[in-house]
C-alpha positions as CSV (number, residue, x, y, z in Angstrom):
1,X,-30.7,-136.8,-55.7
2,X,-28.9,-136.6,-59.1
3,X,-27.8,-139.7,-60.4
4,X,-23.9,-138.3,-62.2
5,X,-23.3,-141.2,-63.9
6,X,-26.8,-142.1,-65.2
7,X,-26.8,-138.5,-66.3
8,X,-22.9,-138.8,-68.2
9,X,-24.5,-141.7,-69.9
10,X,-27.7,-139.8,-71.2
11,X,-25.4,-136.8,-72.2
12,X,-24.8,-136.0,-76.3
13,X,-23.1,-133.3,-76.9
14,X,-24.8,-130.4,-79.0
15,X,-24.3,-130.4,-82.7
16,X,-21.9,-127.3,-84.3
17,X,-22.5,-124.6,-85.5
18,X,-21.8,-125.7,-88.8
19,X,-23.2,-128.9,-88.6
20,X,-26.2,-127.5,-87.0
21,X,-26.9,-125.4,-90.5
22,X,-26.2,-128.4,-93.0
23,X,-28.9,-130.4,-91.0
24,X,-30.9,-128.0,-91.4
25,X,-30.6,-127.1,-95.2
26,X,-30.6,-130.6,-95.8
27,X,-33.8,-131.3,-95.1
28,X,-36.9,-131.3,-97.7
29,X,-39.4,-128.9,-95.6
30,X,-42.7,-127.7,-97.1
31,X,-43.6,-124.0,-96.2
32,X,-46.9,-122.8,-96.7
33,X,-45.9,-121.0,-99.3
34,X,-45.1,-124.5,-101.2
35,X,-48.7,-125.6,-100.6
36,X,-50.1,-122.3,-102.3
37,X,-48.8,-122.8,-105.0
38,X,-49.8,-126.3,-105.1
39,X,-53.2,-125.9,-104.9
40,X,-53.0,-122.8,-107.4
41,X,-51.6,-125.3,-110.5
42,X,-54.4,-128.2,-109.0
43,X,-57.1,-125.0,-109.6
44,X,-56.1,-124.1,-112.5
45,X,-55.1,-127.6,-113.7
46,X,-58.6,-128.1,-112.9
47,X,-60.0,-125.1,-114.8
48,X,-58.1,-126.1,-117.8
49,X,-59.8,-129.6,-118.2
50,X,-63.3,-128.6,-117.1
C-alpha cells in the first residue's frame, strides 16, 4: 500500500519552464561536434611540428 506521507516527503516539484531552459544553457556540454574539431587542430598541430 502507498505510503502518502512518505511519498509528500519524497515529492519536489518540477522545475519551470524558464528555469528548466537556463539550467540547461548553463551548462558547459561537449557535442561531438566540439571533439572534431579538437582532434582536427591536435592533427594538424601535429603535422605542423613533424
Amino acid at each position: 500500500m502507498i505510503n502518502f506521507e512518505e511519498e509528500l516527503r519524497k515529492f519536489h516539484p518540477s522545475l519551470e519552464v524558464e528555469e528548466v531552459e537556463e539550467a540547461i544553457y548553463n551548462q558547459d556540454l561537449t557535442d561531438v561536434a566540439d571533439v572534431l574539431v579538437g582532434m582536427m587542430k591536435a592533427a594538424k598541430e601535429e603535422e605542423e611540428q613533424g
